[in-house]
N, C-alpha and C positions, 0 to 999 in steps of 0.2 A: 360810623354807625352808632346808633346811641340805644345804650343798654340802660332797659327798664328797668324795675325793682321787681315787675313779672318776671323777664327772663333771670337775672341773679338769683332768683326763687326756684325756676324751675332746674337750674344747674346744680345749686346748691342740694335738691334734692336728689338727684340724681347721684353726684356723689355725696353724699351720705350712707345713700343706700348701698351702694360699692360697699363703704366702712363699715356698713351692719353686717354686711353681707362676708367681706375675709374675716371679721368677729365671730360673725356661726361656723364660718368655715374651719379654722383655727379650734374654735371650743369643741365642734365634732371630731376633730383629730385628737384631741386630747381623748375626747368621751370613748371613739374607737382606736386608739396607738395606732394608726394605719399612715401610710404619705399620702395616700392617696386611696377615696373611696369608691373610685369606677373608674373602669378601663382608660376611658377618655381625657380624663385625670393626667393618664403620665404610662402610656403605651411602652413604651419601652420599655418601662421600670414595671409596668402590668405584666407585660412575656418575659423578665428574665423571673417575675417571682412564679411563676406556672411552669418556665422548665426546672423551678429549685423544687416546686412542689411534687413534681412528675420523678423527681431523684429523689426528691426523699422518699416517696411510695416504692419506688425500686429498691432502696436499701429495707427498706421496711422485709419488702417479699425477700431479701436476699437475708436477713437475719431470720428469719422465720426459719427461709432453708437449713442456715446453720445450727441453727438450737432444738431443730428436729436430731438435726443429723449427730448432735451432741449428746443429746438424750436416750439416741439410738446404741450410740458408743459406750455411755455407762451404764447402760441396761448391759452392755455385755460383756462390758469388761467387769462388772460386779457377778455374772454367769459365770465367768472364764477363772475369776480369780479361786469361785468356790472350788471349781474343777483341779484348778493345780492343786490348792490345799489340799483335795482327796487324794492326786498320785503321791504331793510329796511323801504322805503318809504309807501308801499301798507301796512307793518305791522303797524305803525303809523299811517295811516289814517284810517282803518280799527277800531282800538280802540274805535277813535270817534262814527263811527259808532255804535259799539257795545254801546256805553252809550246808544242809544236810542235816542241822541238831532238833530239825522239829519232826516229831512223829505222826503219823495218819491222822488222828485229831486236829490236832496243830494245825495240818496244812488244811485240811477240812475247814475249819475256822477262817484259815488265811483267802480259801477260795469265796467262803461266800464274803466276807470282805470288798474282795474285788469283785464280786457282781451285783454288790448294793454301790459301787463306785458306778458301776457300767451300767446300772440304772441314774445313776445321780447323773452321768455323763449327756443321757439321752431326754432329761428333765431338762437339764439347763439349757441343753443346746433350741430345748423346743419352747424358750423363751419368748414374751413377745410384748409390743412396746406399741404402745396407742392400738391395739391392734391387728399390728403386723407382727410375722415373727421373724426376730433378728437375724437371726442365721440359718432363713430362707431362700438366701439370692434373689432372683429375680420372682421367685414365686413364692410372694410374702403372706399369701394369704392362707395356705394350709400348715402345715408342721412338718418340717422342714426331714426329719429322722423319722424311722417308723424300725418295727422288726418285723421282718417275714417271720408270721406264723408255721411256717412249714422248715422253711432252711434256717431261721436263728437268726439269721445273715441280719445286717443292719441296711436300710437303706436310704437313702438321701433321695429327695424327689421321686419315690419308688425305682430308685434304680440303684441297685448293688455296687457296694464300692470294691469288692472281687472280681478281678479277673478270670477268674474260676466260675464265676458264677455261671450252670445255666444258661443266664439268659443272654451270656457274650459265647456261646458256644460255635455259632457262627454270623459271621456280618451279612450283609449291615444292620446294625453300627456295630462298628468295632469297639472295644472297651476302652479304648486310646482316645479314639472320637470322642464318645461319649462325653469322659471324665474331661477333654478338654474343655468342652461344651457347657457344663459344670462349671470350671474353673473361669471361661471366660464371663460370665455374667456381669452385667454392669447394670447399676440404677445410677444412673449421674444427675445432680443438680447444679443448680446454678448460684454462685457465691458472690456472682457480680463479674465475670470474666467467659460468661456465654457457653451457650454449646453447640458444636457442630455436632452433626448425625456423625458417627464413626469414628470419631477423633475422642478418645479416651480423655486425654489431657484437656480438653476443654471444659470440664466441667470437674466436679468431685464424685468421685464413686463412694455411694456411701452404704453400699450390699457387701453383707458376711456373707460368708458359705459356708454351712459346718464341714463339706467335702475336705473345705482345706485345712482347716484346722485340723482336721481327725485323720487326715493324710487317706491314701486307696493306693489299691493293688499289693504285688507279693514282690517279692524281692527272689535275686538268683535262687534261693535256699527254699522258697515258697512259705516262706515267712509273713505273715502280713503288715505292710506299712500304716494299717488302720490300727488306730490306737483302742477306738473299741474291740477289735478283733484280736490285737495282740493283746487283751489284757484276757478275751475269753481264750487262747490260746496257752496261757500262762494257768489260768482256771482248770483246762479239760487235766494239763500235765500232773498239778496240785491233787487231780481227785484220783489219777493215775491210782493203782495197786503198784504199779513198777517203776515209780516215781525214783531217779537218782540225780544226783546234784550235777553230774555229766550233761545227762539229759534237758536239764532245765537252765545252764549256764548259758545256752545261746541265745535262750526265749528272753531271759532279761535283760543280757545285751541289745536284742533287739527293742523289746520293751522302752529301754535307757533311749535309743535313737529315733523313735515315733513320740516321746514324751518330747526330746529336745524338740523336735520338727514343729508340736505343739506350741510349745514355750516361746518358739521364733514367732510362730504365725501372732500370737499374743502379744510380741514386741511389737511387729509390726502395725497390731492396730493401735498400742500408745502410741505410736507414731503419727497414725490416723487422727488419733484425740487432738495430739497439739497441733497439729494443723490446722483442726475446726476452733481453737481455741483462738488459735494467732489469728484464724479469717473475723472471729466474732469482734475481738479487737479492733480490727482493721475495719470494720463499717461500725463499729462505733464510734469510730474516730471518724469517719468520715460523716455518718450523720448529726455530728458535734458540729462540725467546720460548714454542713449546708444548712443547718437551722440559723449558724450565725451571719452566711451571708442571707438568707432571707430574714433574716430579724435586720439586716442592715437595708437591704433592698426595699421592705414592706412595713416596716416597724419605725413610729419616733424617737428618738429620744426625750425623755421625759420632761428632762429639763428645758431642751431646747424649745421643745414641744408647748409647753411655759412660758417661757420667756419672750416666744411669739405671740402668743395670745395678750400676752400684758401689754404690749407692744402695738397689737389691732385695738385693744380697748382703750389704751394711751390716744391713738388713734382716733376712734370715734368719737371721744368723748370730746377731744380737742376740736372736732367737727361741730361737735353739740353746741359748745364756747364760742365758737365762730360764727355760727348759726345767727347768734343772740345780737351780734358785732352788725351783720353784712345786712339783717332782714329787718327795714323799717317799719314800723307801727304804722296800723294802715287806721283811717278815720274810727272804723268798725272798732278797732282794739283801744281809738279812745273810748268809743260813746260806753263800750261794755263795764 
């Protein structure tokens, strides 16, 4: 077969054009960092970077949960901290009291004390955060504590944390119900480890209750285990006329056992905190580790990225040089 100086012309063109063409190619992957600028490109390496992308928006919504729920946390642990400050205070001067050396003034003093406490109590509790309020439970949306105008009584969700109360005089619900009803509440979100419907543990609870912290019901003695209640109980004896240090000695022991009851519930949600701490950690490391395999999966390197293009234009231009070698001057390129 004998080959023209047409057909060497039309080959030569042909690839050239190749060479111009991995040259744009090349210099667009520089211009975008990308391996590859559409699907068709490099399929495989297209779907694993979409389910990198599909994880990082997951970690994404699964921080959000947590720095909500963190927010929520120090919103009430800065509540809760004011609150101890006030008993440690009210428990301290309470003591005095209890010796007996303060007189009708004194304890008068001592009572409003502890009822700008048991207002402070029912301010902080009725805290709230984007919002919602903290130690609402499940019903974030009104204020969480109230006081019956009529009975003094305190109530959580409109419902008295007295067994005495009222409105548990007979079932249903029973005051046991109830308060468990109360106590079970859960808002759970999702941290990256899902949630089944009923299953506590799959998700993070991230609902206060003031019920628990502030404890409910009366004890064998008909004492109250409500810490607002035992502090108004410690109040009515203080304004007593017949006030004696006998009288008052068990109301502070009790007092001393609804504060600790307090103080635990408090541990417990620093315990809460560093949990949401340790989780935030833990997807920040892991959307560290998926950004780097998608910056490997979808991303050049820069150098390399270089180093090939110098490489396609080494390329073409050796093309161009060649060009000059293979394509004879045709009559026309003398006469001009």
């Amino acid at each position: 077969m004998r080959v023209t100086s047409v057909m060497m012309g039309q080959a030569y063109k042909i690839n050239l054009n190749k060479a111009q063409s991995a040259l744009n190619d090349t210099a667009q992957s520089i211009y975008t960092e990308r391996k590859f600028q559409k699907i068709s490109d490099d399929p495989a390496a297209a779907s694993r970077a979409f389910q990198l992308r599909q994880e990082y928006s997951k970690l994404e919504s699964y921080e959000k949960n947590a720095k909500n729920a963190q927010g929520r946390l120090d919103t009430a642990d800065s509540a809760l901290q004011d609150i101890l400050s006030m008993l440690n205070t009210v428990k301290d001067r309470i003591v005095s009291a209890a010796n007996g050396t303060w007189g009708t003034d004194e304890r008068a003093i001592m009572a409003e004390e502890i009822k700008a406490t048991q207002r402070a109590i029912v301010q902080n509790m009725n805290l709230s955060f984007t919002g919602q309020y903290v130690f609402g439970g499940t019903q974030a949306g009104t204020p969480p504590l109230t006081i019956d105008p009529v009975t003094n009584e305190i109530l959580f969700q409109g419902k008295s944390l007295q067994s005495t109360s009222l409105q548990y005089a007979s079932p249903p619900p029973t005051f046991t119900d109830t308060m468990q009803d109360l106590m079970d509440q859960e808002i759970l979100v999702d941290f990256g480890y899902g949630i089944v419907p009923g299953v506590s543990s799959s998700g993070f609870d991230v609902s206060l209750s003031a019920a628990r912290f502030l404890g409910y019901g009366e004890d064998g003695a008909g004492k109250s285990n409500n810490l607002y209640n035992s502090l108004k109980e410690m109040t009515d004896l203080l304004e007593s006329p017949t006030f004696t240090q006998a009288d008052f000695a068990p109301y502070l022991d009790k007092f001393n056992e609804v504060h600790q009851n307090f103080l635990t519930n408090v541990t417990n949600m620093a315990a809460k905190s560093q949990t949401v701490e340790y989780t935030l950690n833990r997807i920040g490391d892991s959307m560290l580790a998926t950004v780097e395999k998608q910056n490997y999966v979808e991303f050049l390197d820069p150098a390399e990225a270089i180093t090939d293009w110098k490489w396609q234009e080494f390329a073409y231009r050796s093309a161009l040089a060649i060009g000059q070698q293979i394509l004879q001057p045709s009559l026309l390129d003398y006469l001009s």
